[in-house]
VOPAGU-2260 file (C-alpha; in pm, 1 decimal, decimal comma):
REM VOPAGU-2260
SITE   aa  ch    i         X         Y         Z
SITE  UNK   A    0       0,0       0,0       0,0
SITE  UNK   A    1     112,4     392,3     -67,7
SITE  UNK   A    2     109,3     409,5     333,3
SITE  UNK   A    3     383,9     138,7     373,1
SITE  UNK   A    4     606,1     368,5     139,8
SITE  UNK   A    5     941,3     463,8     249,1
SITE  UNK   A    6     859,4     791,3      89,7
SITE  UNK   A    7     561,0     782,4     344,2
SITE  UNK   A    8     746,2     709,7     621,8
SITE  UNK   A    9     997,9    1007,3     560,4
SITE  UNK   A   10     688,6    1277,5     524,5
SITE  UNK   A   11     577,2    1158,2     778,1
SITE  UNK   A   12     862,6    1173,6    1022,6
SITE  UNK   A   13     922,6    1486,4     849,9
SITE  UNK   A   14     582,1    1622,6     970,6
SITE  UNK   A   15     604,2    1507,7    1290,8
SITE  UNK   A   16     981,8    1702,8    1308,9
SITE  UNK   A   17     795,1    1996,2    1247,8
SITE  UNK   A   18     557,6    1995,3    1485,9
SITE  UNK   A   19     719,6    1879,3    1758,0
SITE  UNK   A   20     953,2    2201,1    1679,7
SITE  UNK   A   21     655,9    2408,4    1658,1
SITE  UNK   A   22     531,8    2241,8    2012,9
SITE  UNK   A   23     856,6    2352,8    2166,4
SITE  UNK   A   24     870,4    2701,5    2008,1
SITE  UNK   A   25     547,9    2762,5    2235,0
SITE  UNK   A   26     763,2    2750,4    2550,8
SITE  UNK   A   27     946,1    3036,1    2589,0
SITE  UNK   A   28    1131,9    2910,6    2883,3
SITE  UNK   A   29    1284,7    2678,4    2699,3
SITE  UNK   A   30    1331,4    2835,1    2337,8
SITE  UNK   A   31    1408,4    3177,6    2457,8
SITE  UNK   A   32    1726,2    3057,0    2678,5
SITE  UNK   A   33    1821,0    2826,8    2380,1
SITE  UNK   A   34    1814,9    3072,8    2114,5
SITE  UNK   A   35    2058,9    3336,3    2331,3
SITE  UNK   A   36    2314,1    3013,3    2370,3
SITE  UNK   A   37    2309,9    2949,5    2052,9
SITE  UNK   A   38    2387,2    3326,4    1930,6
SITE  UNK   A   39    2617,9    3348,8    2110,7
SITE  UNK   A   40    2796,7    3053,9    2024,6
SITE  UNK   A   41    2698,5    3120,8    1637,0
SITE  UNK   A   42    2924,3    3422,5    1587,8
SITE  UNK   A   43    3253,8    3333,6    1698,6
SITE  UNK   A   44    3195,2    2973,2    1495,5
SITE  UNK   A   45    3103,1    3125,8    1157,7
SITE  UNK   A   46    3359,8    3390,3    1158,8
SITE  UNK   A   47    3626,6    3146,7    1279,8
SITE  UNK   A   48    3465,7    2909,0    1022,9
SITE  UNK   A   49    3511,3    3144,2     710,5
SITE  UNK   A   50    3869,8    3216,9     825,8
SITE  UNK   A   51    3932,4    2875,9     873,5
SITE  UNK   A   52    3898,5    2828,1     511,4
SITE  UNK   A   53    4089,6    3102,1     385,0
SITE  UNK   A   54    4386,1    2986,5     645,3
SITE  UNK   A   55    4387,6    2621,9     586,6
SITE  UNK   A   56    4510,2    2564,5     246,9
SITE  UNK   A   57    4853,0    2780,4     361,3
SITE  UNK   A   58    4832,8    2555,3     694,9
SITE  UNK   A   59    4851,2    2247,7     516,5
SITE  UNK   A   60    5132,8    2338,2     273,8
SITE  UNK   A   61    5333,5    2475,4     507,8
SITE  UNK   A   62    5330,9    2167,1     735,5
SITE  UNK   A   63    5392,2    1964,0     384,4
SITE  UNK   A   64    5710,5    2126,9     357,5
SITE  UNK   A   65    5837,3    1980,2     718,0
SITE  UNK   A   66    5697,7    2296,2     964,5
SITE  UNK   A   67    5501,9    2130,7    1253,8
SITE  UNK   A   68    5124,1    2181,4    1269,7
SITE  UNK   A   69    5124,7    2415,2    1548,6
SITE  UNK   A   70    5436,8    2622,3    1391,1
SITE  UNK   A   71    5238,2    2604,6    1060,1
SITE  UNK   A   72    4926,8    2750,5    1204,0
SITE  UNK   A   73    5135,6    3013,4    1393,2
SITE  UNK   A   74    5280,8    3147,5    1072,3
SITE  UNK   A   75    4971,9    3125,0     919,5
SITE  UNK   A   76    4849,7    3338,7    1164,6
SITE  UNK   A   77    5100,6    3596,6    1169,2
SITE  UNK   A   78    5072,7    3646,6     792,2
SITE  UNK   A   79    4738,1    3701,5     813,0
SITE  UNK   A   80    4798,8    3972,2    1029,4
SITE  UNK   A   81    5073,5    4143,3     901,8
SITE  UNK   A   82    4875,8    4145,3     566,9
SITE  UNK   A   83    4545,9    4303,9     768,1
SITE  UNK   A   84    4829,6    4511,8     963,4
SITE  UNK   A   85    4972,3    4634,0     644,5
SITE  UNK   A   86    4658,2    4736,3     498,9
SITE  UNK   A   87    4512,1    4930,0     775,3
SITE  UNK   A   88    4855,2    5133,2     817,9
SITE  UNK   A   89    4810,9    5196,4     445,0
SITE  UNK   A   90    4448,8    5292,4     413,7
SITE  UNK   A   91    4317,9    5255,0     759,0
SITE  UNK   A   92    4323,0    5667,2     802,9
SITE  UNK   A   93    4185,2    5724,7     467,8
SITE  UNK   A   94    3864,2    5465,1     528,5
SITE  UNK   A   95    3835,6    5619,0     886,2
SITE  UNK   A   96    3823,8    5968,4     718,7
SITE  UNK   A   97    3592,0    5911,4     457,4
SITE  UNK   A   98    3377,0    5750,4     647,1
SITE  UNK   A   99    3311,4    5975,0     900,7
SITE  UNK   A  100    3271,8    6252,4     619,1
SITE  UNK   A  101    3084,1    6056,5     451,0
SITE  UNK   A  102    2816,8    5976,3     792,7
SITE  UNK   A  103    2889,3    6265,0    1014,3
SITE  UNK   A  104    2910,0    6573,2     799,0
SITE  UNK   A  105    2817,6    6458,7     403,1
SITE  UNK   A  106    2498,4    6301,7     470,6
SITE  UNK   A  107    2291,6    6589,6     545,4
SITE  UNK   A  108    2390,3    6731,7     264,1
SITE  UNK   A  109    2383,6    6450,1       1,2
SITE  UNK   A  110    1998,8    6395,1      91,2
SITE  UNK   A  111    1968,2    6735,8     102,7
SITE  UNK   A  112    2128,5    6759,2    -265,7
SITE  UNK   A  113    1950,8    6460,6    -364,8
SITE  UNK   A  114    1594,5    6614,5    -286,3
SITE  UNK   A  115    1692,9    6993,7    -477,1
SITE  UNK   A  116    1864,2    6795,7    -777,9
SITE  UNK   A  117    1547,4    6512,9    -806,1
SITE  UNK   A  118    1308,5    6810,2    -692,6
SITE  UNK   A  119    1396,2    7021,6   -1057,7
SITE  UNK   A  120    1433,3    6739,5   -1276,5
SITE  UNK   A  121    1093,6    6659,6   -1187,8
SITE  UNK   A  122     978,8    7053,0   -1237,3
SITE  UNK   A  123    1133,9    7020,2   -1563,1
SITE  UNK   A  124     954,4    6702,0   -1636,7
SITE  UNK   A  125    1241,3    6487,7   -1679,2
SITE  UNK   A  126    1081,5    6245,1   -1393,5
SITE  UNK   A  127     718,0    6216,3   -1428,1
SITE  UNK   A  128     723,0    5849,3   -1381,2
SITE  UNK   A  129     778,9    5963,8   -1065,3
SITE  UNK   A  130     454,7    6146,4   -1005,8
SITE  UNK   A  131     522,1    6428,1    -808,6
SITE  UNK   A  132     769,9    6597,3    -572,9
SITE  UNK   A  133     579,3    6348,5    -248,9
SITE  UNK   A  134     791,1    6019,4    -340,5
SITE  UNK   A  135    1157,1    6193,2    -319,5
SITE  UNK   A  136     987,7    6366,5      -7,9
SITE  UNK   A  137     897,8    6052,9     171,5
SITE  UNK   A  138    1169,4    5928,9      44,8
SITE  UNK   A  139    1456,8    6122,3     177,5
SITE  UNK   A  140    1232,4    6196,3     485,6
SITE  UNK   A  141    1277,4    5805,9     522,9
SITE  UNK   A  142    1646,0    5810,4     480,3
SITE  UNK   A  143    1665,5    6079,0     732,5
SITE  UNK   A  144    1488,8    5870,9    1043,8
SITE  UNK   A  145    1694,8    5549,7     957,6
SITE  UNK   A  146    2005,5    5747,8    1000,4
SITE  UNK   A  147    1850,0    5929,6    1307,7
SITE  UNK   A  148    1770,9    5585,3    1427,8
SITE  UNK   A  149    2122,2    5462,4    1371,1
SITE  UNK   A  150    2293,3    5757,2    1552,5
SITE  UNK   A  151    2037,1    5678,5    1799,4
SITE  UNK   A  152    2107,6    5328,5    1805,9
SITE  UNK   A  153    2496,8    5321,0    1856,2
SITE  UNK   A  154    2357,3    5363,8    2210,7
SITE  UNK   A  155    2083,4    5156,3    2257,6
SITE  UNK   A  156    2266,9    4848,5    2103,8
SITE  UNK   A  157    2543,9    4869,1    2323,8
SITE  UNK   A  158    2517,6    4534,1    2514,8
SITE  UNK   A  159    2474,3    4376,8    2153,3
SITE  UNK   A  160    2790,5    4530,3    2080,2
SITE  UNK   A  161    2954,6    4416,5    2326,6
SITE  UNK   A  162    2838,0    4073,8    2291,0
SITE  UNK   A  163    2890,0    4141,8    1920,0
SITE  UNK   A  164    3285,2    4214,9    2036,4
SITE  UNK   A  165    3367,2    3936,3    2299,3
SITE  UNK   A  166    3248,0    3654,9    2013,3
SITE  UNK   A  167    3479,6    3825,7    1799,6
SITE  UNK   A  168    3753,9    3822,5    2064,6
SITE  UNK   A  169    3694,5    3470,1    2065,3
SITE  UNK   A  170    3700,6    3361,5    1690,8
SITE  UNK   A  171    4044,6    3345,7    1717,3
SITE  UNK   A  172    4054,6    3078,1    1976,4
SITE  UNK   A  173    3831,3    2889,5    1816,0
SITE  UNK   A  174    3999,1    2942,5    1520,5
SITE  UNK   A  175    4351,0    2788,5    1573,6
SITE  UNK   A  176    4179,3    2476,2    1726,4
SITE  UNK   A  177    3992,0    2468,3    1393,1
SITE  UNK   A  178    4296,2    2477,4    1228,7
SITE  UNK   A  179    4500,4    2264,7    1473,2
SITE  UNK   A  180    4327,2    1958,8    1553,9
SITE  UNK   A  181    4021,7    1953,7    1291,6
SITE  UNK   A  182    4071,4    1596,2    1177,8
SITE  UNK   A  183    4055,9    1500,4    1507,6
SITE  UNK   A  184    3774,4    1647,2    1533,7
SITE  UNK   A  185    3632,7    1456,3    1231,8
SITE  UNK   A  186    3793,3    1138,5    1377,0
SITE  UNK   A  187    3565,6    1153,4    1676,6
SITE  UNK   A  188    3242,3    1308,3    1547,5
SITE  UNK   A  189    3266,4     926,5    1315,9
SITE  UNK   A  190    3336,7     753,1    1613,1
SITE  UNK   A  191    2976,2     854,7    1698,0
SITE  UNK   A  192    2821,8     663,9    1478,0
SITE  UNK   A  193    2791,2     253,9    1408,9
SITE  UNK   A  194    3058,6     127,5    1243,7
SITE  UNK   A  195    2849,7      96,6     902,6
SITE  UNK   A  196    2790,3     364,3     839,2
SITE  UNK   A  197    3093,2     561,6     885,3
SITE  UNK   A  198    3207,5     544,5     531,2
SITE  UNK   A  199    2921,7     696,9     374,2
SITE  UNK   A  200    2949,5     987,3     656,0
SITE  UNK   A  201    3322,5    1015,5     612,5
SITE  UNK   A  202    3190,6    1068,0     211,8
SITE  UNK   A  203    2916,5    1348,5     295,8
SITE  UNK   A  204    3144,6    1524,6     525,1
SITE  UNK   A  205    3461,5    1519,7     239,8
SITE  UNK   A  206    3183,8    1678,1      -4,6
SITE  UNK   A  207    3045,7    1907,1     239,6
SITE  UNK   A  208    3401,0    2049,2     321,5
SITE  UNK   A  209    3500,7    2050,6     -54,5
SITE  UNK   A  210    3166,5    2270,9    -147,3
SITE  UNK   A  211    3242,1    2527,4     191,2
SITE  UNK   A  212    3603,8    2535,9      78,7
SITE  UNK   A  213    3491,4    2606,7    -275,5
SITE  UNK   A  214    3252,7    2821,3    -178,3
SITE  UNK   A  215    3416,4    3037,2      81,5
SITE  UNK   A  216    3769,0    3110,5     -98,1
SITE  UNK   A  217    3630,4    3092,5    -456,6
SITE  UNK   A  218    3383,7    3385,3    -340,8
SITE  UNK   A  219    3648,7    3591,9    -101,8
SITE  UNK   A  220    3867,6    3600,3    -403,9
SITE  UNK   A  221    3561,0    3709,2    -606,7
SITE  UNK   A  222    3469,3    3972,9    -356,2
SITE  UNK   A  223    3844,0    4133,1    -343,8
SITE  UNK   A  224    3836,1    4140,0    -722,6
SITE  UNK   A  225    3498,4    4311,1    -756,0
SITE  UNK   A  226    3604,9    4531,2    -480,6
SITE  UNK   A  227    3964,6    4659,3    -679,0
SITE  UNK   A  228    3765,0    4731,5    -970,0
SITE  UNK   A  229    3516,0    4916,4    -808,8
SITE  UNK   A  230    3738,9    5126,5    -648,1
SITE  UNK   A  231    3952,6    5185,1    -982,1
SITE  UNK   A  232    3607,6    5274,5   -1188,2
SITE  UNK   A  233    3489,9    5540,0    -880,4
SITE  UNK   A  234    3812,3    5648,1    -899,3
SITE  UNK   A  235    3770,6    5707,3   -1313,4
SITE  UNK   A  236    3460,5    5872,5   -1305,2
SITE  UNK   A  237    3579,4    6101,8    -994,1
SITE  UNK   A  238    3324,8    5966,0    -721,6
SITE  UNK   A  239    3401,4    6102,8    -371,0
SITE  UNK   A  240    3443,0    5860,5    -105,2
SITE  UNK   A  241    3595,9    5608,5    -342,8
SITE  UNK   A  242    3752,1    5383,5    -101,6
SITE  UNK   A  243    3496,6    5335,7     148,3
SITE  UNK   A  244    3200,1    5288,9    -148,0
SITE  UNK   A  245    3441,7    5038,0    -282,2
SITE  UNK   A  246    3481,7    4867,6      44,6
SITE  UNK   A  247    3124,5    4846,6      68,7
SITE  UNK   A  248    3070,7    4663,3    -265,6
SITE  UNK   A  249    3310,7    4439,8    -177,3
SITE  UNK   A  250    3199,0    4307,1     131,4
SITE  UNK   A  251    2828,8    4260,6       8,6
SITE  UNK   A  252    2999,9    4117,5    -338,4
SITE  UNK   A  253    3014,5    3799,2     -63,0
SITE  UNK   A  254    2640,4    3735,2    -218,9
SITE  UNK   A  255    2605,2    3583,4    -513,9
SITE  UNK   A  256    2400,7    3719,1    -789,4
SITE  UNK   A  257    2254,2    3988,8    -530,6
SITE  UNK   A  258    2568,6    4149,7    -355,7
SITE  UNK   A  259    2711,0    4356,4    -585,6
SITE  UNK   A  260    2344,1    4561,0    -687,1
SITE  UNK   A  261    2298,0    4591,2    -341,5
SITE  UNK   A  262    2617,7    4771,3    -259,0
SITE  UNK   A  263    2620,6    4973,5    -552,7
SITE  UNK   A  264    2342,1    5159,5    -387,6
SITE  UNK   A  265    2517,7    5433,1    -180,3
SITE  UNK   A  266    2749,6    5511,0    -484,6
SITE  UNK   A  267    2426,7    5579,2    -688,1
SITE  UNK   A  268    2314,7    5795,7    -389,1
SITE  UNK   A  269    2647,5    5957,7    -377,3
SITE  UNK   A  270    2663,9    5980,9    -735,8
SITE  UNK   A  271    2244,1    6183,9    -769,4
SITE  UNK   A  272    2397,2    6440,6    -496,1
SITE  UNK   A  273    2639,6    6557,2    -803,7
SITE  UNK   A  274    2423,1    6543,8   -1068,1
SITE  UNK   A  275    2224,1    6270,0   -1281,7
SITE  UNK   A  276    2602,5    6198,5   -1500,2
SITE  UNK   A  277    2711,0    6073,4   -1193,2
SITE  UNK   A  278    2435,9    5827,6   -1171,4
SITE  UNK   A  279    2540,7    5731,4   -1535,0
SITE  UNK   A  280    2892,1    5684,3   -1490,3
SITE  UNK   A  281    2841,9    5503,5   -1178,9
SITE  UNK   A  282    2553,1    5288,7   -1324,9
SITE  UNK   A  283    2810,4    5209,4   -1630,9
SITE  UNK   A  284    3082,4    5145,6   -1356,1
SITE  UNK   A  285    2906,9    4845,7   -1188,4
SITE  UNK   A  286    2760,9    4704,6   -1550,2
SITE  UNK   A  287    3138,6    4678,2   -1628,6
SITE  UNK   A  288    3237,7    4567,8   -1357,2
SITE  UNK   A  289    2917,6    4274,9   -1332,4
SITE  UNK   A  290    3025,2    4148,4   -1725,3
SITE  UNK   A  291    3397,3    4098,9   -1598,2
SITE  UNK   A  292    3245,8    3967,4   -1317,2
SITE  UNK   A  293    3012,5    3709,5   -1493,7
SITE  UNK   A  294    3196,9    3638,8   -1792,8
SITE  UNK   A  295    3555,8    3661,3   -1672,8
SITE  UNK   A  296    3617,0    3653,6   -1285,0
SITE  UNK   A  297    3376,6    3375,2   -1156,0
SITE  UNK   A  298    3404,4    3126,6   -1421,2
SITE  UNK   A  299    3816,4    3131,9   -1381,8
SITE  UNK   A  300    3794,9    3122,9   -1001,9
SITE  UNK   A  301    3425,8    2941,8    -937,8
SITE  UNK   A  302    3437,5    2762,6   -1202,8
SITE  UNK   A  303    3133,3    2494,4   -1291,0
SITE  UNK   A  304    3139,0    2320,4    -968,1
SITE  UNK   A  305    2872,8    2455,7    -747,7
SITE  UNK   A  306    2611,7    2288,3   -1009,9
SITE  UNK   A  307    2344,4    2486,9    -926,1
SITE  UNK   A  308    2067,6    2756,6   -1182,2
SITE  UNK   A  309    2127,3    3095,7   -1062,1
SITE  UNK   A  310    1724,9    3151,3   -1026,6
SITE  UNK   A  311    1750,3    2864,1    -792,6
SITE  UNK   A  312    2007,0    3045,9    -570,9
SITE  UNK   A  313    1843,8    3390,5    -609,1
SITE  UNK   A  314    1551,6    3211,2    -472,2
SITE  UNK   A  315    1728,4    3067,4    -203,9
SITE  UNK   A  316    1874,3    3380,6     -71,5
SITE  UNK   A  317    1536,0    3550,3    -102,2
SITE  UNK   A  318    1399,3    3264,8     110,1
SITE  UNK   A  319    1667,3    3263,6     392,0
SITE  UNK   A  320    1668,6    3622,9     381,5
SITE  UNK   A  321    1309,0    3617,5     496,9
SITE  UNK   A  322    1364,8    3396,1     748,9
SITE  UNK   A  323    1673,4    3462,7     936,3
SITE  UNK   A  324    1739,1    3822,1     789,2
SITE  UNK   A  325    2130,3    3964,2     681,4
SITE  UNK   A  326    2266,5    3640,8     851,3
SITE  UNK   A  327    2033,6    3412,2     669,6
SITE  UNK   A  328    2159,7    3606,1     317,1
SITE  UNK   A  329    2548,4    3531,3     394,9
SITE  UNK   A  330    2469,4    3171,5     489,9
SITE  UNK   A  331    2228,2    3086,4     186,3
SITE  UNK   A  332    2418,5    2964,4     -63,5
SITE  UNK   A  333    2662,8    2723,0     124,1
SITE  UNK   A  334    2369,5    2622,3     319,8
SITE  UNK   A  335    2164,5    2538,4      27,9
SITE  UNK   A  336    2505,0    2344,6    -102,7
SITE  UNK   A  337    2555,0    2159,1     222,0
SITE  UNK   A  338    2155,9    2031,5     207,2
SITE  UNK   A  339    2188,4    1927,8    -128,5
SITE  UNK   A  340    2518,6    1714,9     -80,4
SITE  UNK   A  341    2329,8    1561,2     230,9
SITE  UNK   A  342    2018,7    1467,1      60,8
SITE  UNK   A  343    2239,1    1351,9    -249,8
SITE  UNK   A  344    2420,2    1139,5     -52,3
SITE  UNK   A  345    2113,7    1014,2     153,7
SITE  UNK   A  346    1959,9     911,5    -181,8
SITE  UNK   A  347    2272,9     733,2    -287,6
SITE  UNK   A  348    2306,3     553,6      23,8
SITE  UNK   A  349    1881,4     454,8     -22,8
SITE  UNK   A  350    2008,2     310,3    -353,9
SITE  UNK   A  351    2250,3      79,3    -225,2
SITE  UNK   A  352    1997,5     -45,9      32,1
SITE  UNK   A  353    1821,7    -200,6    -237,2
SITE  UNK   A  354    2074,9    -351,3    -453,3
């Protein structure tokens, strides 16, 4: 019968998964407690996570060339800071300074260009697909609270920072261990499980690390890339704030597909307070720099491997964004990977059941 299905069996469990979550959810005792230990746990694991990927393939061929694995994660380590070291005695001053320009004492004055500049191009009717002067009112009326309410909030989130802080403080720790003992760890999370079926676990976990390793360092490397070029093109066209806009693409280049439209966004604001050219060239700036992108960057470094539509991830990151917000957006993609090389392997496993 249908009901004796395995198929059956799995919905079913499934279903029952769900709403025994949903049951718990209901007891704030219990969830709320559970869901503070776990963010603060979450932080310093991710970020120690994503280093641990950039760190490990140096790790590893340093102690191939003879240098202990504690000397070869030590080394590792100080690279990585004198390279971050280097950097911020290079262009730390100039980020700090444009930055606070660019918050402190330019923003008032961008909106306030933005409004005049929008406000006669629609006089002149060279916006009427805008309506009327009430959108870029409400608009930059809007942009006004949220920076009001981010002034406001540097104070109000305090404890978050701090908490924000100390799990940064810790990534480090956590960190070296990652990068010190992590096939021990491996070793005993298999020792876990029965005997048979430690093979096909040792499998899923070598795929899973292979797609985060992929992942992670193919899209870091993307993400510095995007971010030189941006900075060269604002630099071209004579943006202000080059540096910092630049920085900002970068870091939100980290999304696929998404990222770099998103963090174009304050160089097009930037850009209207000089004058609708501005726009253009900036516009033209990040279509340039998306064809390299697509065409030349992410096929050489990403490569094919990743198997997966881009709707499909744009959907996914829509979906996790809804759910679990900025984090959910970062963690998408190599969360989406990680499900699919579980339920691949689940299936293959299934297979071998019945031969």
């Amino acid at each position: 019968m249908w009901f004796g299905s395995s198929y059956y069996k799995y919905l079913t469990g499934f279903i029952l998964l769900l709403l025994a979550l949903f049951l718990v959810g209901k007891v704030d005792y219990i969830v709320v407690p559970l869901l503070k230990a776990v963010g603060g746990v979450a932080l310093p694991l991710i970020v120690a996570l994503f280093i641990y990927y950039l760190l490990r393939p140096l790790v590893r061929r340093l102690n191939l060339m003879g240098l202990p694995r504690i000397g070869a994660v030590v080394l590792s380590f100080l690279l990585a800071m004198g390279l971050l070291g280097g950097f911020s005695y290079l262009a730390g001053s100039t980020i700090a300074s444009e930055f606070n320009r660019l918050l402190s004492d330019e923003l008032p004055g961008i909106l306030s260009k933005t409004n005049d500049l929008v406000t006669r191009e629609l006089d002149a009717g060279h916006l009427d697909f805008l309506n009327s002067t009430e959108f870029i009112s409400q608009s930059t009326n809007y942009v006004q609270q949220v920076a009001t309410l981010l002034g406001e909030g540097l104070f109000s989130g305090l404890l978050s920072a701090v908490s924000i802080v100390t799990g940064l403080l810790l990534s480090p720790f956590v960190l070296f261990y990652f990068l010190k003992d992590d096939r021990i760890f491996v070793r005993n999370f298999l020792l876990l499980f029965p005997e048979k079926y430690r093979n096909e676990l040792k499998q899923t976990l070598r795929e899973t690390d292979e797609v985060l390793s992929l992942f992670i360092t193919g899209q870091a490397l993307v993400s510095l890339v995007v971010g030189v070029l941006m900075y060269v093109g604002y630099r071209i066209i004579g943006l202000e704030y080059a540096l910092v806009l630049a920085l900002f693409s970068m870091v939100l280049a980290i999304i696929p597909f998404l990222g770099p439209i998103l963090g174009v966004i304050p160089a097009l604001l930037v850009g209207l307070s000089e004058g609708l050219l501005m726009v253009l060239k900036v516009f033209l700036t990040m279509v340039v720099v998306q064809q390299l992108e697509g065409n030349f960057i992410t096929p050489q470094i990403m490569g094919k491997r990743i198997h997966t539509h881009p709707l499909m991830i744009i959907l996914v990151i829509l979906v996790f964004g809804s759910l679990f917000g900025f984090v959910g957006i970062l963690l998408a993609v190599p969360s989406y990977a990680i499900i699919k090389v579980i339920l691949g392997n689940i299936q293959r496993i299934k297979e071998k059941e019945i031969l």
